[in-house]
C-alpha positions in Angstrom: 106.6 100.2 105.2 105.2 101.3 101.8 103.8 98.4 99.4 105.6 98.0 96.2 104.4 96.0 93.0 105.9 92.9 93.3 105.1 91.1 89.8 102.3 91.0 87.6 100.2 88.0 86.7 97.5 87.4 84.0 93.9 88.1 85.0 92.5 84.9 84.3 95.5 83.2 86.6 94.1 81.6 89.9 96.2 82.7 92.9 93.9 81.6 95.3 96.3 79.3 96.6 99.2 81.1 96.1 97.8 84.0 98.4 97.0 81.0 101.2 100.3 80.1 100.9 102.2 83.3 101.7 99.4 84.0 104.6 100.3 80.8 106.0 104.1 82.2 105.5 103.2 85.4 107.0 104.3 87.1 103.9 102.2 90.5 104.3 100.9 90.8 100.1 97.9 92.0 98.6 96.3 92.2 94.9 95.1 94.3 92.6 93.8 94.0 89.2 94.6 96.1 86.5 93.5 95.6 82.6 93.9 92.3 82.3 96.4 91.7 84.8 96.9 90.7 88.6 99.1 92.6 90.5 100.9 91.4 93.5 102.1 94.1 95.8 104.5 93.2 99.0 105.3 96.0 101.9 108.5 94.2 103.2 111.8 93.6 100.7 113.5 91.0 102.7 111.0 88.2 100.9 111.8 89.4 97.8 114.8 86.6 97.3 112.8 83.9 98.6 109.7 85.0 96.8 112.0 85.4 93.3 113.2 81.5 93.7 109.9 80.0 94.6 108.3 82.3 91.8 110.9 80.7 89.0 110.6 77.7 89.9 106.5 77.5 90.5 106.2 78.9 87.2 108.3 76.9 85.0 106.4 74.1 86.6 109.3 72.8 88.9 106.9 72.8 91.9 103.6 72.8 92.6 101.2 74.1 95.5 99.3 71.3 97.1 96.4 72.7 99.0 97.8 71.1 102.3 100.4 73.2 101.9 98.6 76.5 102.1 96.7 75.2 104.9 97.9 75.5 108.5 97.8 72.3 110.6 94.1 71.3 111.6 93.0 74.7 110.0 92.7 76.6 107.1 93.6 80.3 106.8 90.0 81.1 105.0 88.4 79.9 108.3 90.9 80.3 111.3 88.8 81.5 114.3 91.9 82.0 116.4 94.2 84.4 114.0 97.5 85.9 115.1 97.0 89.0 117.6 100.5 90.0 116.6 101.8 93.8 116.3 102.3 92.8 112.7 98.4 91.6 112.2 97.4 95.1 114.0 99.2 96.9 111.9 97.8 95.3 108.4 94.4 95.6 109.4 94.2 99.4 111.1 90.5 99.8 110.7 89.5 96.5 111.8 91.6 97.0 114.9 90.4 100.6 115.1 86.9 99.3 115.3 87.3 97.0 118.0 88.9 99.2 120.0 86.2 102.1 120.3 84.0 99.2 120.8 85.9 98.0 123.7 85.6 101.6 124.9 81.7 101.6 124.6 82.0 98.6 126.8 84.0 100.7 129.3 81.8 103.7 129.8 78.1 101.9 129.0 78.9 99.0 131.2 82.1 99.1 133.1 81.2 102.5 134.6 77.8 102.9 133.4 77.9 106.4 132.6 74.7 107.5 131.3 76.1 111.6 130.2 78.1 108.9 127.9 75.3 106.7 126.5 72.9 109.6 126.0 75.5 112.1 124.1 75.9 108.7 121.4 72.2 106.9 121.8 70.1 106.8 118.8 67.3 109.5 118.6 64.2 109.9 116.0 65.8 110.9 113.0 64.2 114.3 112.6 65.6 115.1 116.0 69.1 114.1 114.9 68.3 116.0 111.7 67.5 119.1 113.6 70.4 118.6 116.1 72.9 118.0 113.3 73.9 114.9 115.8 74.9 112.8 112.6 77.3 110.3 114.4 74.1 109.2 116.5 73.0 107.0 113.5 76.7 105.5 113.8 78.0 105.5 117.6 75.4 102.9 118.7 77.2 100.2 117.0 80.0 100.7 119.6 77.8 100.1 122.6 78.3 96.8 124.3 76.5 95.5 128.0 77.9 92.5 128.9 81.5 91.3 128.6 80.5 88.6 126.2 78.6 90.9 123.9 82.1 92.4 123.1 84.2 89.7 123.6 81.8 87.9 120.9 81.6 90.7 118.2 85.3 91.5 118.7 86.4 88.1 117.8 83.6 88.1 114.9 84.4 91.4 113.5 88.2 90.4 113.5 88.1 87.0 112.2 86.0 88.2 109.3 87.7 92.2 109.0 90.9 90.5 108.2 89.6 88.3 105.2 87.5 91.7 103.9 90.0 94.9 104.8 92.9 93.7 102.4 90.6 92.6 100.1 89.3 96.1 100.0 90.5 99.7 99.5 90.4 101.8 102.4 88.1 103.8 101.7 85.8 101.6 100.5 85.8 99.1 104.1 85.4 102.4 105.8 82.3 102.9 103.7 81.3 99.1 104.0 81.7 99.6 107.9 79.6 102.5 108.2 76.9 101.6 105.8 76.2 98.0 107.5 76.4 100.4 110.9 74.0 102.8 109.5 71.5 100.4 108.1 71.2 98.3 111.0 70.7 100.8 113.6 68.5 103.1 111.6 66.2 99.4 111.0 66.2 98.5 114.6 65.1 101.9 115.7 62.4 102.6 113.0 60.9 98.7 114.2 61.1 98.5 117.6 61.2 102.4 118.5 64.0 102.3 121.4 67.1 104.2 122.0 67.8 100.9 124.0 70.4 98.9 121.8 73.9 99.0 120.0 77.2 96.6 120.0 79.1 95.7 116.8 77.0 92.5 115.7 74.8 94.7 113.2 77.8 95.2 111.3 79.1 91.7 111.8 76.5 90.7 109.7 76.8 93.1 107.1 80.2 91.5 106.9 78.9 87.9 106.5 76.3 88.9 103.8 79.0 90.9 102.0 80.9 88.0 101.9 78.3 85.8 101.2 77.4 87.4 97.4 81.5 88.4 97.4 81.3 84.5 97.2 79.0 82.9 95.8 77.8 85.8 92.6 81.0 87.1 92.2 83.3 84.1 93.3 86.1 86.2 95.3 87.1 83.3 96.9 90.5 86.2 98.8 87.2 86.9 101.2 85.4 83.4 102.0 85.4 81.7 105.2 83.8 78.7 105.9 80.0 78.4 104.5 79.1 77.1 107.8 80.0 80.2 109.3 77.1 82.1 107.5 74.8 79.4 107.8 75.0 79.2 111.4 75.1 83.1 111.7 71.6 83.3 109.2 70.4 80.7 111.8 71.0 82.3 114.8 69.7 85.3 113.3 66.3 83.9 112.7 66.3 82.0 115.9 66.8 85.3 117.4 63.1 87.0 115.9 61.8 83.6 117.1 62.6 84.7 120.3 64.6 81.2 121.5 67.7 83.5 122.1 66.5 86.2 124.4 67.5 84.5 127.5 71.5 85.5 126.1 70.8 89.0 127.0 68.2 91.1 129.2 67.3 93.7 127.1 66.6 91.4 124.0 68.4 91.4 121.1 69.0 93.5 118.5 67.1 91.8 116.0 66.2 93.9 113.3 70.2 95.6 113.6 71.5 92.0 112.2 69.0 91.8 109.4 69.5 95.4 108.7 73.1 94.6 108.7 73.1 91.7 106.6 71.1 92.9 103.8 73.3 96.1 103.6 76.5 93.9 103.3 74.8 91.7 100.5 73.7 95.2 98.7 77.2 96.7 99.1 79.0 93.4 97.7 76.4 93.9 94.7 77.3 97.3 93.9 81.1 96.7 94.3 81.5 94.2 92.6 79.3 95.1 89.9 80.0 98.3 89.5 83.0 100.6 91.1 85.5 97.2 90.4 84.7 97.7 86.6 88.3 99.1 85.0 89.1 100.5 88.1 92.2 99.6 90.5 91.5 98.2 93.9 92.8 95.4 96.2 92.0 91.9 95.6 
């Protein structure tokens, strides 16, 4: 269905809890801000009656929104780690599902079947060599190579857990370009450092997720995209655990080391200029 503006809020308003609220309602809803207003879209008109009732009365003061109440039992929506798989959750976050699933096909072929046509018509290559070839999606496609069934079982729950707090927070257009710069970055940085076609899987970009949401948080406080802070703090832990070497027994080629930082400082970079920058008087979902 096609989103409709719902009502219209002042800027300086905090609906953090309100936009809990109706996730924990399953009430699909995004914002955006225009002037000096919020704007709260909706793509389904049958919670327009409810939503016109609890509006009235949340606004005159009648009721208020406890923060248990836009928490689900034993878990919070900002940090679920187990979100609905529903046709409905799919549907509201087509790139995020669109990215797991040619990942779970890089699984197939790399692993499954082992096809190595497959691996070398996407592998990385010296960048002059792609350059010359005009092979551009080889500085992409690694990202969708995964060798064991835990290295995409892992960065597919990852990328979805923390896709679905950044993809409606973001235009299109602009998560496409978040996804492909994070991609970009980290493969381009593992390949210039360790000098082997030998690597991919979807955990580069993870991180550029996590660092984007990181300085989403903390410089710009879009509190729409945080999840837990322990969440980044454990992931910048494992990270450096990982150039340590204390995490190479997880996989026998190594791991990508230099794709996650590359990844992460990408994300951080992107969340800078977005923020900063292209969100300046311009409209674009909150």
């Amino acid at each position: 269905m096609a989103w409709f503006e719902y009502r219209r809020f002042p800027a300086e308003q905090d609906l953090a809890l309100v936009s809990a609220l109706l996730h924990q309602r399953r009430v699909a809803h995004r914002f955006t801000e225009e002037g000096n207003e919020q704007v709260l879209w909706l793509n389904e008109q049958e919670h327009v009656p409810a939503l016109d009732e609890f509006f009235s009365a949340w606004l005159k003061g009648d009721i208020k929104i406890e923060r248990a109440q836009a928490e689900t039992p034993h878990n919070h929506r900002a940090t679920s780690l187990l979100p609905s798989l529903d046709l409905a959750a799919l549907m509201r976050l087509p790139l995020t599902t669109g990215f797991i699933i040619l990942g779970c096909l890089g699984y197939f072929f790399v692993d499954v079947l082992q096809s190595r046509a497959f691996f070398s018509a996407l592998a990385f290559a010296p960048l002059h060599s792609i350059e010359q070839s005009h092979e551009y999606w080889r500085v992409v496609s690694p990202a969708f190579f995964h060798f064991s069934p835990v290295h995409i079982i892992m960065n597919a729950m990852w990328l979805w857990v923390l896709g679905q707090k950044i993809e409606p927070a973001l235009a299109k257009s602009n998560y496409l370009l978040l996804f492909l710069v994070t991609a970009i970055s980290g493969n381009v940085l593992q390949y210039q450092l360790v000098q082997s076609i030998y690597f991919g899987g979807l955990s580069g970009v993870v991180y550029g997720y996590l660092g984007f949401i990181a300085v989403a948080y903390w410089l710009f406080g879009r509190r729409e995209v945080m999840v837990q802070p322990g969440i980044i703090i454990f992931s910048v832990v494992f990270m450096a655990l990982g150039f340590w070497g204390a995490l190479d027994w997880l996989s026998d080629g190594g791991i990508a080391n230099w794709a996650h930082l590359g990844g992460f400082i990408s994300g951080c970079l992107y969340a800078v200029v977005y923020y900063s920058i292209f969100r300046q008087g311009s409209k674009h979902v909150k």
